[in-house]
N, C-alpha and C positions, 0 to 999 in steps of 0.2 A: 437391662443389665449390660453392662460394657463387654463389648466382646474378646475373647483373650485374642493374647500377643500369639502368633507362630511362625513360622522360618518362613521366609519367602524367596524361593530359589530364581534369581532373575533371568527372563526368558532368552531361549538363543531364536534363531532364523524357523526354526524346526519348529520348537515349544516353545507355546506361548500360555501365559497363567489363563485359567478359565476363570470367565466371568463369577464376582462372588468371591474372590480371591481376598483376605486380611493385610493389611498391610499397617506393623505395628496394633493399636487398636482401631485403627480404620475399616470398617467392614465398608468395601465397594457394592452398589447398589446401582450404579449405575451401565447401562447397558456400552453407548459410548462409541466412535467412530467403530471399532474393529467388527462389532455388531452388525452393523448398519447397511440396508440392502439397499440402496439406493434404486435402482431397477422398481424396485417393488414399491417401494413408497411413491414414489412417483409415477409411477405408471399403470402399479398392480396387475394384477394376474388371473387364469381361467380361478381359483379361489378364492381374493384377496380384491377387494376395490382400493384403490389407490388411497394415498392421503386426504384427508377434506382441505387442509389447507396447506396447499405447494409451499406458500409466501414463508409459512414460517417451519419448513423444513431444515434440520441442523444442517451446519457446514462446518469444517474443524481445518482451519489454514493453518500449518504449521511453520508458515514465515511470520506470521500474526507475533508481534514482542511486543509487549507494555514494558512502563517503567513502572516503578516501586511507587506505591498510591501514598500520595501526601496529605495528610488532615488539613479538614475544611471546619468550620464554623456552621453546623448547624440549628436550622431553624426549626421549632416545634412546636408544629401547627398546631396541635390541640392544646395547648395554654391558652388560645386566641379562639377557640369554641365558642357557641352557644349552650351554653348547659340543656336548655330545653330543645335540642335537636331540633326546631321549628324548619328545616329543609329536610336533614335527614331520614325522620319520623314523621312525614306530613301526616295527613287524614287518606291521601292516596295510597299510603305503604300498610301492608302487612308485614305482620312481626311475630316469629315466633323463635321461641329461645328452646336449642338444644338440650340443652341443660338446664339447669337453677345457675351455675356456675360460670358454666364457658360454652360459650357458641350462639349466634343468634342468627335465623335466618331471616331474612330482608326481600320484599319482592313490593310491588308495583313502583319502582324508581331507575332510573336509568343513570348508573353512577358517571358516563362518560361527558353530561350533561352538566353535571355540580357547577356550580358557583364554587370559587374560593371558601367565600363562606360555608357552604356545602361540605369542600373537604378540607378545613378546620373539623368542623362536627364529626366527618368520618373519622381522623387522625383519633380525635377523642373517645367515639363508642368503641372504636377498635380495640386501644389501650384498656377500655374498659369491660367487655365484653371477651377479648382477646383473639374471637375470631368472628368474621360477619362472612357469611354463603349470600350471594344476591345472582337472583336467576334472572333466565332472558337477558341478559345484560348483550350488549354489540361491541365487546372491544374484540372477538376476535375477525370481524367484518368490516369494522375502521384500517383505516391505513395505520400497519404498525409505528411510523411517526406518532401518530396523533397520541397513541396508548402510551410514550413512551415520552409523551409531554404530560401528559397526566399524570405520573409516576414522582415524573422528576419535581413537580410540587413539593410531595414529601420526602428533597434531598438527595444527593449524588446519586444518581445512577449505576450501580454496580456490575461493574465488566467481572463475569467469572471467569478465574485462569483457567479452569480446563475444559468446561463445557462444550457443547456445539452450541452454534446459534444461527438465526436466520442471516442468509449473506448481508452486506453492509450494514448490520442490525448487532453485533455484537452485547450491546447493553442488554438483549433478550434471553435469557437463560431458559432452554429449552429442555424439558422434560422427556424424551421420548422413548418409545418401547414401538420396535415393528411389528407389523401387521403379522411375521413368523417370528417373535421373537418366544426364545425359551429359556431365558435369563433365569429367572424366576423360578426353574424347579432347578437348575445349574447349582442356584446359590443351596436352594433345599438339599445338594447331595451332602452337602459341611455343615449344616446348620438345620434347627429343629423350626426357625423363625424368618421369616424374611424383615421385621420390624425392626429398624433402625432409626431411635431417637437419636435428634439431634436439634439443634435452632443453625439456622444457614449460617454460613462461614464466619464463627464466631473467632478464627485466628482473623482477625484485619481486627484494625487498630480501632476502626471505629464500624462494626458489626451494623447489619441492618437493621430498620426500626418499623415503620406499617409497611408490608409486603405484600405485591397482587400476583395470582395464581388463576390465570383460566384456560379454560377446557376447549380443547381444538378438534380430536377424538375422543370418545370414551369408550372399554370397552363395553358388551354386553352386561355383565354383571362384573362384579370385583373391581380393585383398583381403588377403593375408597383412601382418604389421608385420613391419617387421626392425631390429633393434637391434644397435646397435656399443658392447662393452665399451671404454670411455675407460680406463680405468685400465690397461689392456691396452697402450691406443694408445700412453700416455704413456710404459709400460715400455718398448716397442719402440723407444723417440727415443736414440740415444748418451747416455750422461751427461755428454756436453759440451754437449751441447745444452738436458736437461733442466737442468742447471746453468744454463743461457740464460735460460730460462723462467722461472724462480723470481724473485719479484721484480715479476715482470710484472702490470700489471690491463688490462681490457678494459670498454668502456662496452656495457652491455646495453641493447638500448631496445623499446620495447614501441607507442611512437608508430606506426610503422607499420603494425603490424596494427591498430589504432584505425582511422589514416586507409582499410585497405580495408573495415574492416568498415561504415563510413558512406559509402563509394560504393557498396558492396553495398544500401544502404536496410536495412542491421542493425542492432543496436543499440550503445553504449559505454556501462556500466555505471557503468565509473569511469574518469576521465582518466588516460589512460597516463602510465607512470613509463619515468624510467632508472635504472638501479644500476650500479655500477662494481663486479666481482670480479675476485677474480685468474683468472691462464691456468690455473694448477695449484692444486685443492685439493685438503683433505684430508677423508676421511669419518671420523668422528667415533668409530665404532664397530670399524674395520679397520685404521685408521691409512694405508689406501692412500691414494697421489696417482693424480689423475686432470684430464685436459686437461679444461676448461670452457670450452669455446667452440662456437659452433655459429654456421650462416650465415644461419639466421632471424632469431636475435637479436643476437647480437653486431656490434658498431660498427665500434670501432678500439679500438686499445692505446693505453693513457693515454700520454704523454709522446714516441712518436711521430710522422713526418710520414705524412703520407698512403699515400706508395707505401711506404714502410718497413711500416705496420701492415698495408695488403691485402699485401704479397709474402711476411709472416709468414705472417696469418692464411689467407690462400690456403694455403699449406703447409700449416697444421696442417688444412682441410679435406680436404683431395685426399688427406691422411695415413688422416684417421678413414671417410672415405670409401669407398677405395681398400682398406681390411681386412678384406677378406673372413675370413680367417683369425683375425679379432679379433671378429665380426659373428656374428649367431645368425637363424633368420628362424622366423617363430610363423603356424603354420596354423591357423586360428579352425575351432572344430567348437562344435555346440550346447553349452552349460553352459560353457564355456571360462571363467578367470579368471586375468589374467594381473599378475603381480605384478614391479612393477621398481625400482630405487633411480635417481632422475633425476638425482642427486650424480653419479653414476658412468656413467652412459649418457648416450647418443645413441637416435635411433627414427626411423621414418620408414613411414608407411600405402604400399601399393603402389594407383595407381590403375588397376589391371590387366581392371577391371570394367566394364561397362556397362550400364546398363536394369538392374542388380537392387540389389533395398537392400542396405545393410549401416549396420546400426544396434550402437553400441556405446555405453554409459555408462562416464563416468571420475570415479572419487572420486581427489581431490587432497588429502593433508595437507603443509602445508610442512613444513620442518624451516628449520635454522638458519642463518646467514648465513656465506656461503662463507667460509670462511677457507683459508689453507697453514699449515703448517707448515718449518720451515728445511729446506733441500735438506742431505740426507746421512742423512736421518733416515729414507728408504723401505723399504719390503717388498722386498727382492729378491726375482728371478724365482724364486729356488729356494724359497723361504720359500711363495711363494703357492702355487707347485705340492705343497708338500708339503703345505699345509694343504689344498687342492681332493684330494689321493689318498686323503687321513688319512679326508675324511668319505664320499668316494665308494666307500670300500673297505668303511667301518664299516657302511654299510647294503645 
């Protein structure tokens, strides 16, 4: 459910907003320099063992300026798959699917190893599975170069304007929560929820496309991510409605994670953009449609009045929300590496934690600039389930 709009009084020297603060309909989530004990993560304490990995602890340079990201031409590797996954799904790998729908875990393969050809095949199960868990995996013990060549396969490399990242490593969008951090019951004093859907920074013009995510700390228990298949969502809507939708764009905006990131005393990289995409696109590689919209970023529907576009958009939230049955949820264990298509998902971190780290790094490649395709032209439900039995069977 998008979370409501409320006043935000900008801080002085004295008061500063508490962590979990709304900004527009941006619920912040992230903990962020002003958080950040430096002391502790690095060194830790008679309570607290340090970080496991120094290398990729944030850093937030406030002289750091990008320019305004300009569209690139990309390429998408899974048009150029093997249908039979013959590298991905060897006789070596276990496979087990989270769901019937969305999620599939992967283990005897060692992703940092692939062939090209290799991740063609990833680009493709990803799209079509929506999210792949592959354990034991060594990217967080390669030299962050190496992961960050790996990545860029699947398309530009995405610098986040406000994150921390490892020093000269910017491309690394680091996830973190300190070993004292109390973020997480902070946001609980204003809210009944700490889950906040969204698909990553869907204001840039051209959004990202397969996304890696691994585990550097984890806490004890809690912390899990859960992800909602969109294309799923969007199949479930009457075809009266998806007919509705078609047609449709929505303004993405990115301004307001900006303005919390500089009440936080964090940094903005690059001045926030907007981009207009449509409600339903299309992945490029599946041909599925999937709903694009999320309550982090998304605005209003172009053309529009106001209570017209929230009484939509509310719907389509409480929709993608409310799907449990469409939804996958991912338990982080050392080596973890989790792989997802952000075209076609939703996510959201559980703040279910307290007092223990969880540190995670995210390599980001965009891909290309949302488009649809004409309504009439989808995957029927039978079509997707036969192709999800066809591969689930084969291995």
């Amino acid at each position: 459910m998008a979370p409501s709009a409320i006043t935000v009084t900008q801080p002085t020297t004295a008061s500063k907003p508490a962590v979990g603060r709304t900004f527009g309909n941006y619920k912040e989530q992230a903990a962020g320099a002003q958080a950040y004990n430096k002391k502790l993560e690095e060194e830790g304490d008679a309570y607290h063992a340090k970080a496991n990995y120094l290398n990729y602890l944030p850093a937030w340079n406030p002289d750091e300026k990008l320019p305004t990201l300009e569209t690139f031409e990309h390429v998408e590797h899974g048009l150029d798959a093997d249908e039979t996954f013959s590298e991905l799904l060897g006789p070596s790998v276990e496979r087990e699917d989270l769901t019937p729908n969305t999620g599939t875990v992967l283990s005897g393969i060692q992703l940092s190893k692939l062939s090209d050809r290799g991740k063609d095949q990833l680009a493709l199960l990803t799209a079509q599975r929506k999210v792949l868990v592959f354990k034991e995996q060594d990217f967080a013990t390669i030299p962050i170069g190496e992961a960050l060549k790996f990545g860029e396969y699947f398309g530009r490399l995405h610098i986040h304007p406000t994150s921390g990242a490892p020093k000269e490593h910017p491309e690394v969008h680091v996830v973190h929560r300190g070993a004292d951090d109390k973020s997480g019951e902070i946001l609980l004093q204003e809210r009944t929820s700490t889950v906040a859907w969204h698909s990553d920074v869907t204001y840039e013009k051209q959004p990202p496309g397969t996304t890696f995510l691994y585990i550097l700390d984890v806490p004890l228990t809690g912390g899990d991510t859960l992800f909602v298949n969109q294309a799923e969502a969007y199949r479930r809507l009457s075809p009266a409605f998806r007919e509705r939708l078609h047609g449709l764009k929505a303004m993405h905006s990115g301004i307001e994670q900006a303005e919390s990131a500089r009440a936080r005393d964090s940094i903005v990289r690059r001045e926030p953009v907007t981009s207009v995409h449509p409600l339903v696109r299309t992945h490029p590689a599946t041909g599925e449609k999937a709903l694009f919209v999320n309550p982090q970023f998304t605005r209003h529907i172009i053309g529009y009045k106001k209570e017209e576009s929230d009484t939509l958009l509310k719907f389509l939230y409480d929709h993608i929300a409310f799907g449990a049955d469409f939804q996958a949820r991912v338990k982080w264990t050392k080596g973890s590496v989790v792989v997802w298509d952000n075209r076609v998902t939703g996510h959201s971190a559980t703040l279910d934690f307290s007092g223990q780290r969880r540190h995670l790094a995210r390599i980001t490649p965009q891909a290309e600039e949302p488009y649809e395709t004409p309504f009439g032209d989808d995957l029927s439900i039978a079509q997707v389930d036969e192709r999800s039995n066809r591969h689930s069977s084969s291995h």
